[in-house]
N, C-alpha and C positions, 0 to 999 in steps of 0.2 A: 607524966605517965609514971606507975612505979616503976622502981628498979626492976623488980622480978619478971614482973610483965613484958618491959622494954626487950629486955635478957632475953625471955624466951621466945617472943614476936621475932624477936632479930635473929635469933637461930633456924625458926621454923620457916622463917621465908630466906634466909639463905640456901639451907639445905633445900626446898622444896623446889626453889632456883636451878638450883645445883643439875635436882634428880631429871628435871622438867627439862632444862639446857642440854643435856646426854643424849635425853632422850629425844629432842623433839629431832636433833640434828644426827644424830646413830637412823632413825626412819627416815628424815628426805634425804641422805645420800644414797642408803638402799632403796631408795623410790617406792614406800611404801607409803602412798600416798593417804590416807586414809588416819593411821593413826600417827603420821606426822603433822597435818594438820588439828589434829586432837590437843597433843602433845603442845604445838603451836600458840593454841586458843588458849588452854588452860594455863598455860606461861605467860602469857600477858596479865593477868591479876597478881599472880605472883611474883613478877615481875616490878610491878607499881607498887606493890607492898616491901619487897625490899630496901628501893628506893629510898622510900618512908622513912624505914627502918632504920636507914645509913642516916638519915637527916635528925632521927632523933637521938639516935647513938652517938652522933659526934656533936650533936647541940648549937651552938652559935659559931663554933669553927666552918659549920658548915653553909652561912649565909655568907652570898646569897646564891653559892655556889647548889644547896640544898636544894631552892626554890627552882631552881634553873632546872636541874635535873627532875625534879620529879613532875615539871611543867613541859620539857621532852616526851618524859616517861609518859604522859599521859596523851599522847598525840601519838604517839606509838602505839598506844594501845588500843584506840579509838581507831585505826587506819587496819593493822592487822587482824583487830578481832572483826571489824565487819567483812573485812576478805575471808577468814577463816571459818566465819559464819556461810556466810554466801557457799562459799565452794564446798563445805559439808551438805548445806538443807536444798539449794536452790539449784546442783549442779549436779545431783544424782537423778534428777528426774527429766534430764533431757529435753528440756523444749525448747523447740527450735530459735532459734538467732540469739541463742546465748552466746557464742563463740566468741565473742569478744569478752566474755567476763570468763571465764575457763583460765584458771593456770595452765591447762595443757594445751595450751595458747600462746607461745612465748611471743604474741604479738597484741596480749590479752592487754586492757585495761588493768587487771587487777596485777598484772606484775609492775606497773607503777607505784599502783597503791604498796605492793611487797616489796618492792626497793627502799618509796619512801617510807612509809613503816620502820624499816630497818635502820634508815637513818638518822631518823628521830632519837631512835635507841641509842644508836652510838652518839648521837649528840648526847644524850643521855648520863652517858657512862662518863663520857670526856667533860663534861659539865661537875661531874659527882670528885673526879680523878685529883684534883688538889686538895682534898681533903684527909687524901691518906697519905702516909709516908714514914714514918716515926719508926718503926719497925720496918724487919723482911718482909713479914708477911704483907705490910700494909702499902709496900711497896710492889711489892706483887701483882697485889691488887689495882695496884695505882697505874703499872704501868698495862699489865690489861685490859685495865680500862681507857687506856688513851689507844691504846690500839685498838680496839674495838670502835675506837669513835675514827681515827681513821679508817678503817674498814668501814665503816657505814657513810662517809664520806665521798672515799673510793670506787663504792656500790653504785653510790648514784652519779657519779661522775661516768664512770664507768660505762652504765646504763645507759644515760645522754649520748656518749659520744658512739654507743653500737659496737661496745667491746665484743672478740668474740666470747661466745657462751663458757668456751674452755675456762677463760683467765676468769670467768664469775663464779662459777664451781670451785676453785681453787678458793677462791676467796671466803665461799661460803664453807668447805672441808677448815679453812683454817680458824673462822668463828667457832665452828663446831668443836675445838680445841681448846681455844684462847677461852670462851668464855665461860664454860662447864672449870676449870683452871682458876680462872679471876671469883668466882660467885662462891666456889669451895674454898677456897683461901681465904678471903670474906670471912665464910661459916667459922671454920678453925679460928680465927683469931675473934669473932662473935664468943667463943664456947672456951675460949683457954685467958683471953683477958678482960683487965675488972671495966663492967659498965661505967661507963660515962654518959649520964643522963641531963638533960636541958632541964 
C-alpha cells in the first residue's frame, strides 16, 4: 500500500475510532438507547478497519500478532453488529415473544451475544498489544490495550458467574474511558510519527 495512503487510512480510522468510542459510550451510560446503539453499529467497521490499519502500519513486527487481532476483531464485529441490527429494526415494532432477544431484557439472549462481542474485542486489542511500546505514546496504547482485553475477559467471566449488574456498569464506565484514551493515542502518534509501511 503507498505511504500516503497507509498515512491517511491510519489516521482516519483512528480518529473515527476515537469520535465513535466517546460517543457510543457518553450514550449508553445516559441510557440513550437508541443513538448508542447507532453509535455502537457504526464502530464495528471502523473498528475492523483500524485493526488493519495497525497491522499494516507496523508490517511484519506485527505477525502474527496482526492476524490474531484482526481475526478477534472480526468476530466482534459479526456478534455485535447483528445484535445492533436486531435491536434497531426488529425490536421497535413489538411483536410479541420477542423478549428474550430485547436488551431491555437483562435476561436477554442478546446480552450474551453483547458480552461475547465485547470480548472478542478485548481479545482483540490484547492480541494487537505487543506490538507497541518504543515510545510513551505507544505504550500508552499498549497498555490500554491489554486492559481493555482484560476487561473484555472480566466481562465475560463476570457475566458467567451472575456478577451483580453494579460491578458490570463499573466496568463498562471504565471502557468508556480507557478506550476513547488508547484509540486517540493511537491517532497522535499515527499523525506526529514517520510511516512505517510493509
Amino acid at each position: 500500500m503507498n505511504k500516503n495512503k497507509t498515512e491517511t487510512a491510519a489516521i482516519l480510522a483512528g480518529g473515527s475510532t476515537t469520535v465513535l468510542l466517546a460517543l457510543a459510550g457518553l450514550t449508553s451510560v445516559l441510557k440513550m438507547a437508541t443513538p448508542s446503539l447507532i453509535f455502537g453499529f457504526v464502530l464495528v467497521p471502523s473498528f475492523i478497519f483500524l485493526v488493519n490499519c495497525i497491522h499494516f502500519y507496523y508490517g511484519d513486527k506485527t505477525h502474527p500478532y496482526g492476524l490474531a487481532g484482526i481475526s478477534f476483531s472480526i468476530i466482534y464485529g459479526v456478534l455485535i453488529s447483528f445484535n445492533y441490527y436486531l435491536q434497531l429494526t426488529l425490536m421497535p415494532k413489538n411483536i410479541p415473544g420477542l423478549d428474550l432477544l430485547s436488551m431491555n431484557n437483562p435476561n436477554s439472549i442478546m446480552w450474551v451475544i453483547e458480552v461475547l462481542g465485547y470480548f472478542f474485542m478485548g481479545l482483540s486489542t490484547l492480541a494487537m498489544a505487543p506490538v507497541f511500546g518504543s515510545t510513551a505514546v505507544e505504550k500508552v496504547v499498549k497498555y490500554v490495550f491489554i486492559l481493555n482485553g482484560l476487561l473484555g475477559i472480566g466481562g465475560l467471566i463476570g457475566y458467567a458467574l451472575n456478577f451483580n449488574l453494579s460491578i458490570m456498569f463499573f466496568g463498562l464506565i471504565l471502557w468508556n474511558i480507557v478506550m476513547p484514551i488508547g484509540t486517540g493515542a493511537l491517532t497522535y502518534h499515527f499523525i506526529t510519527n514517520k510511516q512505517r509501511v510493509k
